[in-house]
PABAGU-623034 format. One line per 2 residues: their letters; for each residue x negated, y negated, z negated of C-alpha. Coordinates in Angstrom, 1 decimal, always signed. Example, Ala and Ser with C-alpha at 12.3 -4.5 7.8 and 13.67 -1.06 7.14 Angstrom:
BEGIN
as) -12.3/+4.5/-7.8 ~ -13.7/+1.1/-7.1
This chain:
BEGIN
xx) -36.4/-25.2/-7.5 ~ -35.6/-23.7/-3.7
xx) -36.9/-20.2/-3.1 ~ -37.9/-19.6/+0.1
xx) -36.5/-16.5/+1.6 ~ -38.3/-14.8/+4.3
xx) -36.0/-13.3/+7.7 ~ -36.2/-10.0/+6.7
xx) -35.5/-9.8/+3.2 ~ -32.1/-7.5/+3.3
xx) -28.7/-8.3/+1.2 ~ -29.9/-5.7/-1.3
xx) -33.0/-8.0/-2.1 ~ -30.7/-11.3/-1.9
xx) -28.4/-9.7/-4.5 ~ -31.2/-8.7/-6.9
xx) -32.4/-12.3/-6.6 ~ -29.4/-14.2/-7.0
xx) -28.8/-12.3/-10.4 ~ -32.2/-13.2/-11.9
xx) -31.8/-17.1/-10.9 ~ -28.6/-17.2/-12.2
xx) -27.4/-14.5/-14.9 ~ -23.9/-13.9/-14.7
xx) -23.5/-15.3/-11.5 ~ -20.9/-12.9/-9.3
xx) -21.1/-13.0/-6.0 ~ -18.1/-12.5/-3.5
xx) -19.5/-9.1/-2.7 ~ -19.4/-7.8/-6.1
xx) -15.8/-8.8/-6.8 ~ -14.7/-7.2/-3.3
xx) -16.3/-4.2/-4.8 ~ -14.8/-4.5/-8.1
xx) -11.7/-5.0/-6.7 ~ -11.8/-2.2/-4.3
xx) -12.4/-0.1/-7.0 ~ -9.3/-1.4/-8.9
xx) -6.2/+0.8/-8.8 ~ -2.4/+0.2/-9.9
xx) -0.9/+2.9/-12.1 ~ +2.0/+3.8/-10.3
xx) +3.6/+5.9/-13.0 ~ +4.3/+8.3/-11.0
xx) +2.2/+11.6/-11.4 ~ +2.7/+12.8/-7.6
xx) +1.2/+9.3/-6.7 ~ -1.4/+8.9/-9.0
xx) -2.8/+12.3/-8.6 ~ -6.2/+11.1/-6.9
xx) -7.7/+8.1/-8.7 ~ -4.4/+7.5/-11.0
xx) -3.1/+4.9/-8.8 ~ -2.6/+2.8/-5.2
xx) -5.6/+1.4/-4.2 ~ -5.8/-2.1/-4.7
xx) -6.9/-4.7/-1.7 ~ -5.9/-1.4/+0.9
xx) -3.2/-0.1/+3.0 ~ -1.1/+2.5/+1.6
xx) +1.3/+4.8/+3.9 ~ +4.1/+6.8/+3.2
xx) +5.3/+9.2/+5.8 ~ +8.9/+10.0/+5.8
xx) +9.0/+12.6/+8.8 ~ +12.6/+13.1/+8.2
xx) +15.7/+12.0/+6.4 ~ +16.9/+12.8/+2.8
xx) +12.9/+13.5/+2.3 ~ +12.9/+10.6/-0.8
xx) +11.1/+7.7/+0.9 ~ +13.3/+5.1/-0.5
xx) +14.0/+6.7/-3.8 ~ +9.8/+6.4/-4.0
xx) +10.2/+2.9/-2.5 ~ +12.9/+2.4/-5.4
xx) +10.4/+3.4/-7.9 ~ +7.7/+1.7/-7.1
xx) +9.5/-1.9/-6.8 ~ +10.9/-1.0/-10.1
xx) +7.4/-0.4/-11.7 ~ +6.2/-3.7/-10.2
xx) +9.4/-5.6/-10.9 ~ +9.2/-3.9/-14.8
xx) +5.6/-5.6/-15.1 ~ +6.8/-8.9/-14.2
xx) +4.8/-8.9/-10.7 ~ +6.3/-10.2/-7.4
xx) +7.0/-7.8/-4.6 ~ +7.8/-8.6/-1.0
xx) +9.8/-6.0/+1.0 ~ +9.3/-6.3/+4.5
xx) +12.7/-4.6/+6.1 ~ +12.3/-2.8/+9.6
xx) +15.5/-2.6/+10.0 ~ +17.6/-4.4/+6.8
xx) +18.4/-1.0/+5.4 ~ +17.2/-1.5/+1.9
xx) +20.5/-0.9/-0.6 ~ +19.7/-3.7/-3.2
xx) +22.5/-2.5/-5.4 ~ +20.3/+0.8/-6.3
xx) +18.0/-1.8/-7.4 ~ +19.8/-2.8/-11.5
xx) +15.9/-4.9/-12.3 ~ +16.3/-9.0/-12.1
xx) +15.3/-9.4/-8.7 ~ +13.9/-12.9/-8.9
xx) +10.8/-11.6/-8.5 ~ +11.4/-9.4/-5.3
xx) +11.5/-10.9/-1.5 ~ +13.4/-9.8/+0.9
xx) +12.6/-10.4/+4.2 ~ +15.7/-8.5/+6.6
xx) +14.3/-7.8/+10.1 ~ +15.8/-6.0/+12.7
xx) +12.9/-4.9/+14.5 ~ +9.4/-3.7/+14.7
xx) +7.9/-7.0/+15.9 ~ +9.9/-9.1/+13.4
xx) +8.4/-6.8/+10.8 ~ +4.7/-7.4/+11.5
xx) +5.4/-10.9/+12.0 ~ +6.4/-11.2/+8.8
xx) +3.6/-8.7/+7.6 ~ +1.1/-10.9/+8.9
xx) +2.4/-14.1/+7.6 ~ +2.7/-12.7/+3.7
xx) -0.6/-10.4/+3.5 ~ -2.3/-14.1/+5.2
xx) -0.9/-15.9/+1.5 ~ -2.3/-13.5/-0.5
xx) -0.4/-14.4/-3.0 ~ +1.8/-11.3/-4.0
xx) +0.4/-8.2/-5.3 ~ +2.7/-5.6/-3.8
xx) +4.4/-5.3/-0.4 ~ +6.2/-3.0/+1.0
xx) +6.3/-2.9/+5.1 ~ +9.2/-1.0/+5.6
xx) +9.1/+0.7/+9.4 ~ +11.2/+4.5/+8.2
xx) +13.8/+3.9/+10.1 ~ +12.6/+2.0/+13.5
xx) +12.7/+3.0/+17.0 ~ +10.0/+5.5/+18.4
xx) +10.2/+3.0/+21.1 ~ +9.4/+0.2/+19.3
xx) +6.4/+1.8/+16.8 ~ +4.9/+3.0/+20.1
xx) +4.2/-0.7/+21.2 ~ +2.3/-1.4/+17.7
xx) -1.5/-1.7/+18.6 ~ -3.9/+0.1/+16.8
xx) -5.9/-3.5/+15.9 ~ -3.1/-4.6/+14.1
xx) -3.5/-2.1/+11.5 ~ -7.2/-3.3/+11.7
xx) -6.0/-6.7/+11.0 ~ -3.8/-6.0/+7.8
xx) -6.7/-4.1/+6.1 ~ -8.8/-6.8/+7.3
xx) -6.5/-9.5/+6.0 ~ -5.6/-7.4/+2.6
xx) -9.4/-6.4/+1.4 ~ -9.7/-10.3/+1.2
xx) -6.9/-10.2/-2.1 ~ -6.4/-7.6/-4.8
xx) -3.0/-6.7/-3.2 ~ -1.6/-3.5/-2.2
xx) +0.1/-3.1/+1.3 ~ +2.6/+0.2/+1.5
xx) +3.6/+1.3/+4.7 ~ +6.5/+3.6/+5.2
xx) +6.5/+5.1/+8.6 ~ +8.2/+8.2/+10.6
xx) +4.9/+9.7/+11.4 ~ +1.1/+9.1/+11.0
xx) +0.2/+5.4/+12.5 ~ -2.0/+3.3/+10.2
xx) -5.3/+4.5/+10.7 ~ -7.0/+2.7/+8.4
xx) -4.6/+3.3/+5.2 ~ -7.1/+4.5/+2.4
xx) -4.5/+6.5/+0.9 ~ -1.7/+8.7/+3.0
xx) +1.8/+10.6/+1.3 ~ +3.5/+12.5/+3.4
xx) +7.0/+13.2/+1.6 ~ +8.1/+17.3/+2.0
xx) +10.8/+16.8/-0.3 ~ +14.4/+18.2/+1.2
xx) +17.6/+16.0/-1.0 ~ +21.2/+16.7/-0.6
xx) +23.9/+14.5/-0.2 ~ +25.0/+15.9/-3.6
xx) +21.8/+14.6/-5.2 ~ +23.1/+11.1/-4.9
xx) +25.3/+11.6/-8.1 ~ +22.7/+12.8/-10.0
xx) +20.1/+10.3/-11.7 ~ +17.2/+8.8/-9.9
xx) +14.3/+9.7/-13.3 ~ +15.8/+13.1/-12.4
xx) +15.4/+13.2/-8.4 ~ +11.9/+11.7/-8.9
xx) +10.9/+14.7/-11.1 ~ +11.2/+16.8/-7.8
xx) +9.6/+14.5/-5.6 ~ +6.9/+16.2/-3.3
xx) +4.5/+14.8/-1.4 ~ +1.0/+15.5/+0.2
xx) -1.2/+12.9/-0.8 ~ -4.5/+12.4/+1.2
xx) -7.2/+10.6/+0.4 ~ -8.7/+9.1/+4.0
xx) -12.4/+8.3/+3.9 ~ -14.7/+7.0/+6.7
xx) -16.0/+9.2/+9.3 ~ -12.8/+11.1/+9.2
xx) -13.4/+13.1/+5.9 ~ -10.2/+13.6/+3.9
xx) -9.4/+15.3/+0.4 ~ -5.5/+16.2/+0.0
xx) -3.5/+17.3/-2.9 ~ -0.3/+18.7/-3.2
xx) +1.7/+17.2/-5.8 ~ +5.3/+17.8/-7.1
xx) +7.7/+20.8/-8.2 ~ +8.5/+23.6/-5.8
């Protein structure tokens, strides 16, 4: 039997409807919000400090103002974790400086897509957040011009989250400063390492990992925490 729905009946109404026709019945709405819910467990207890994990179907960004500040010791660990629960990662190389051999997981699981510049980067951004297919990647822009992030229009960040809340994937971000507006989580790494911490273990090194981590809400509102040893 139809039932007729008159024009100004909101989507409040429709929901409540929709359930009572059809028990069980979940619409796309509710497994967005489900999913935007959803977190992944990092591992990591600077990262999970706010709702015990990355967002899921969000952008992520992680700000690396500076060298030897632990951006791809974090990016290290997090491929790790996904690699270590048999899920596929795609790392999206600014500028094909990611050091593979620090990497001892099978990396059949993890793309890598080498760019050497910004616009090859968000091409290939674009193209894999589009699939939806992989549930973590990595945009990798640390170590690109100033030049080159200057160009990137604010709407393409706009795009990514658009393409992303579509999935249950999580996009990460690593930039030099503050650039992806719409990231619903931010970490800004204040950690300072030494050339001499390069002998020493990476389980150790992330121990002193320190970050800001801010949560970035609509309307501007944002909660931060401070995470990680002094």
């Amino acid at each position: 039997m139809k039932t007729a729905m008159p024009a100004t009946t909101n989507i409040i109404e429709l929901r409540q409807l929709l359930a009572e026709r059809f028990p069980g019945l979940r619409t796309r709405a509710d497994e967005l919000s489900a999913t935007r819910h959803a977190v992944w467990p990092t591992g990591l207890p600077q990262v999970d400090a706010l709702h015990g994990g990355l967002p899921k179907s969000a952008l992520a960004e992680i700000v690396a103002e500076r060298r030897g500040c632990g951006s791809a010791l974090l990016m290290s660990a997090l491929i790790h974790r996904a690699l270590k629960e048999n899920k596929f990662v795609a790392v999206i190389d600014g500028q094909d400086s990611l050091d593979v051999t620090q990497l001892s997981d099978d990396l059949s699981r993890l793309l890598w897509v080498r760019c050497h510049s910004t616009d090859e980067a968000l091409k290939a951004a674009d193209l894999l957040l589009r699939d939806g297919n992989l549930p973590l990647v990595l945009l990798d822009l640390a170590d690109n011009t100033a030049i080159q992030l200057r160009k990137i229009p604010a709407t393409t960040w706009y795009r990514f989250q658009r393409l992303i809340e579509q999935t249950s994937a999580i996009c990460v971000v690593i930039s030099p400063r503050v650039m992806v507006v719409p990231a619903q989580v931010r970490m800004t790494l204040r950690s300072r390492f030494s050339l001499k911490a390069l002998e020493r273990e990476p389980q150790q090194l992330l121990s002193e990992l320190r970050m800001e981590v801010t949560e970035t809400r609509r309307f501007g509102e944002e909660r931060e925490t401070e995470a990680g040893l002094a």
